[in-house]
C-alpha positions as a printed NumPy array, in Angstrom:
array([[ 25.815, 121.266, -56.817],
       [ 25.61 , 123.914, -53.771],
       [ 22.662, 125.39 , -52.391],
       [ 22.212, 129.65 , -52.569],
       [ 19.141, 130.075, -50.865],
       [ 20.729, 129.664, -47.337],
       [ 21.563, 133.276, -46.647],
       [ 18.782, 135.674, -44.763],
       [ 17.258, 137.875, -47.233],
       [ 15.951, 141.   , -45.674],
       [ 12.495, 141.043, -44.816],
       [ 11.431, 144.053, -46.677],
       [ 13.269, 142.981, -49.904],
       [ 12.171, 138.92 , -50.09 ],
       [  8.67 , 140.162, -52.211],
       [ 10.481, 142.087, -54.302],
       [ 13.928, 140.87 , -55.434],
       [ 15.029, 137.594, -56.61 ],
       [ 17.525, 135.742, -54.6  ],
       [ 20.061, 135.182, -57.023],
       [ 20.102, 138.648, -57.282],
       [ 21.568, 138.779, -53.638],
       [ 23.763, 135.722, -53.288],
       [ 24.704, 134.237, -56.901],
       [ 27.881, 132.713, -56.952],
       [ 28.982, 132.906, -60.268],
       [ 30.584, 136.747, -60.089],
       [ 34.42 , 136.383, -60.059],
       [ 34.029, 138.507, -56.499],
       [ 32.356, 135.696, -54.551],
       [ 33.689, 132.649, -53.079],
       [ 31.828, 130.427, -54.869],
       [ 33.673, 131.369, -57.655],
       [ 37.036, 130.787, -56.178],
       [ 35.348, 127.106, -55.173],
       [ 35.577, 126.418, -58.516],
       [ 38.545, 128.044, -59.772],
       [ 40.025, 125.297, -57.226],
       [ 38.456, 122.335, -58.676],
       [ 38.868, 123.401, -62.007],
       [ 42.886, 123.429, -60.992],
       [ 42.582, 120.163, -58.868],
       [ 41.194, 118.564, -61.707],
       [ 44.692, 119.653, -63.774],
       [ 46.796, 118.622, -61.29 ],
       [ 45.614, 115.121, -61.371],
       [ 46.328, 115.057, -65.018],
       [ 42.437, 115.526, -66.096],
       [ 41.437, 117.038, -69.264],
       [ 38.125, 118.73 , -68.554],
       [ 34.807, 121.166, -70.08 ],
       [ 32.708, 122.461, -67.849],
       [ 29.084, 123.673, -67.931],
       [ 28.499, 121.493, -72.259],
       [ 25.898, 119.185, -70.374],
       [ 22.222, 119.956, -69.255],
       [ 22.708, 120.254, -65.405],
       [ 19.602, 119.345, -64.286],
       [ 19.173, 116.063, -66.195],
       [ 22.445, 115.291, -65.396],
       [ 22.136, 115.655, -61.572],
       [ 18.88 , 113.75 , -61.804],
       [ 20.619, 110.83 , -63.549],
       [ 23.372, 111.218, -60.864],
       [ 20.621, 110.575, -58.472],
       [ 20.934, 114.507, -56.232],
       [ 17.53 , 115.116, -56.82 ],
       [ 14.603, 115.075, -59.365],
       [ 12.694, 117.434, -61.815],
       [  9.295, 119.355, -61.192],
       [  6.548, 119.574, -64.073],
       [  8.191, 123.168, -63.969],
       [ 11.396, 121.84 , -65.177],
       [ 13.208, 122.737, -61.997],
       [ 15.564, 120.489, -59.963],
       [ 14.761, 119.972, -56.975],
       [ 16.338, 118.4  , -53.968],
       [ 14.958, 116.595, -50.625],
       [ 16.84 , 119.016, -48.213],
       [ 16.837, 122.287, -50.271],
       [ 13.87 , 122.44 , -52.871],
       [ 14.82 , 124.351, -55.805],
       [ 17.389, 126.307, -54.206],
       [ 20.546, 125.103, -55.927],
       [ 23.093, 126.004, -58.646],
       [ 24.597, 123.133, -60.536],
       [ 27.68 , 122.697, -62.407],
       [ 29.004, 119.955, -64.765],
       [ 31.803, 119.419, -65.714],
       [ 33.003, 116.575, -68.824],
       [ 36.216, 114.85 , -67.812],
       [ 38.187, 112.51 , -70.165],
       [ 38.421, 109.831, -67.175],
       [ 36.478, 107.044, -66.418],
       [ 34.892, 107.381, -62.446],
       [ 33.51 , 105.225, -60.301],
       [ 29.975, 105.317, -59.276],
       [ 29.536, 105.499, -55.781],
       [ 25.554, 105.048, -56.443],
       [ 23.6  , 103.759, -59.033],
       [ 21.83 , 105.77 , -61.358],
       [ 18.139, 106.741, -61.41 ],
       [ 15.981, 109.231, -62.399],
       [ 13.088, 111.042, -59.948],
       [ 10.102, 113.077, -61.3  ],
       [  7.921, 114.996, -60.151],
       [  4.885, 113.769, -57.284],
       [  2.052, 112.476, -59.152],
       [ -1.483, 115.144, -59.001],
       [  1.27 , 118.25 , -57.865],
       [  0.632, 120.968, -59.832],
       [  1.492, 123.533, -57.263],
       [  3.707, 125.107, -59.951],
       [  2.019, 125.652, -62.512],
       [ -1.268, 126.492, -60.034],
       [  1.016, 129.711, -58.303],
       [  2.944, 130.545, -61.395],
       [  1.534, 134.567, -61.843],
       [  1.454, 135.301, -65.181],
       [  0.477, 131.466, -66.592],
       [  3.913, 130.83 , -67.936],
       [  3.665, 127.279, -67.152],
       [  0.773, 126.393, -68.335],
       [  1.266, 122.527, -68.637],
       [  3.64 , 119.925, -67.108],
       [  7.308, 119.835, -68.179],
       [  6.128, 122.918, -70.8  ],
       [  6.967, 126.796, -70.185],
       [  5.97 , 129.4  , -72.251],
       [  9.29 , 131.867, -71.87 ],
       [  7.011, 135.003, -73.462],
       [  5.312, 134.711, -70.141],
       [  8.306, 134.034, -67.445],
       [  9.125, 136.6  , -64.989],
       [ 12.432, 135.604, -65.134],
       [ 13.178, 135.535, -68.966],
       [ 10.516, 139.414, -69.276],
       [ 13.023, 141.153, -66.741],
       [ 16.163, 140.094, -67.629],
       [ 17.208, 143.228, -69.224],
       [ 15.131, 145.387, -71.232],
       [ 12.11 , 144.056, -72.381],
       [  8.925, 145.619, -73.845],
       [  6.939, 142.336, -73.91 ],
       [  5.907, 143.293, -69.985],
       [  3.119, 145.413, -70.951],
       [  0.175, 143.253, -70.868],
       [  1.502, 141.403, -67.758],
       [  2.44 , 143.793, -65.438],
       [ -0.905, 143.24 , -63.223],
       [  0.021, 139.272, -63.21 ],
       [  3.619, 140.266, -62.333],
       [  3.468, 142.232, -59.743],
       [  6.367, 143.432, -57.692],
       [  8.196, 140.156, -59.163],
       [ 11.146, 140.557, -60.784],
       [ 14.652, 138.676, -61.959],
       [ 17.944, 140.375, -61.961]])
C-alpha cells in the first residue's frame, strides 16, 4: 500500500482534475512502477512463486489490519484517508503475521459519503450505483453524462 495524494496539486486545477490523473503510479514512466518491478524481482530471488493484483485489495488490506472500509466502499486509512493505491500480491509461501487480523468498518451514523456524493451515486451504505459515478461516466467516452452534467459539475476522472 503507498499513499498518492501527498504531492501539491495546483491550486487552480484541484476543482477540476482528479488526482490520480496527476500522480498515479502505475505508468511504466513513474517510480512507483519501478518500486514494484523491484519487489516483484526480490520476490524471485528468494525463490517465491508469485500473482499479483488476483485478490480484492481493499478487503484484503482490511483483513491485514492497514485500514478499514467506508459505506462508500473505499479504504481508508488513519493517517491518509482514502488516498492510497494498494497492491496484492499471492505468494506460494507461508508468512508470518506480525499482527493479528481484524477487520474495521465504517463509523457508525457517518454518512458523509453518500450525503456529498454529487450526482447520488451512492445512494445507500456499502451500495454504488456505477450509472451515476463520476468516475466510471468519464472514463472515456460516455454518452450516459447527459442528464447529470448539472450534478457533475466541473468533476471529472481521467
Amino acid at each position: 500500500m503507498r499513499r498518492y495524494g501527498k504531492y501539491k496539486i495546483p491550486e487552480e486545477l484541484d476543482s477540476y482534475i482528479g488526482k490520480t490523473y496527476l500522480v498515479d503510479g502505475r505508468p511504466k514512466h513513474s517510480k512507483e512502477y519501478f518500486w514494484r518491478l523491484e519487489f516483484d524481482a526480490y520476490l524471485g530471488e528468494l525463490g517465491i512463486k508469485y500473482a499479483s493484483g488476483i485478490v480484492t485489495a481493499r478487503l484484503a488490506a482490511v483483513n491485514a489490519g492497514l485500514g478499514r472500509t467506508g459505506k462508500n466502499n473505499f479504504f481508508y486509512t488513519k493517517e491518509h484517508g482514502s488516498w492510497v493505491f494498494i497492491e496484492t500480491w499471492v505468494i506460494d509461501s507461508e508468512m508470518e503475521y506480525d499482527m493479528p487480523m481484524r477487520s474495521l468498518n465504517y463509523p457508525d451514523g457517518c454518512n458523509k459519503c453518500i450525503d456529498s456524493c454529487p450526482t447520488g451515486a451512492m445512494n445507500m451504505p456499502l451500495s454504488m450505483n456505477r450509472g451515476k459515478c463520476i468516475a466510471q461516466l468519464t472514463n472515456g467516452l460516455n454518452s450516459q453524462t447527459e442528464g447529470l452534467r448539472a450534478e457533475m459539475g466541473t468533476w471529472i476522472w481521467v
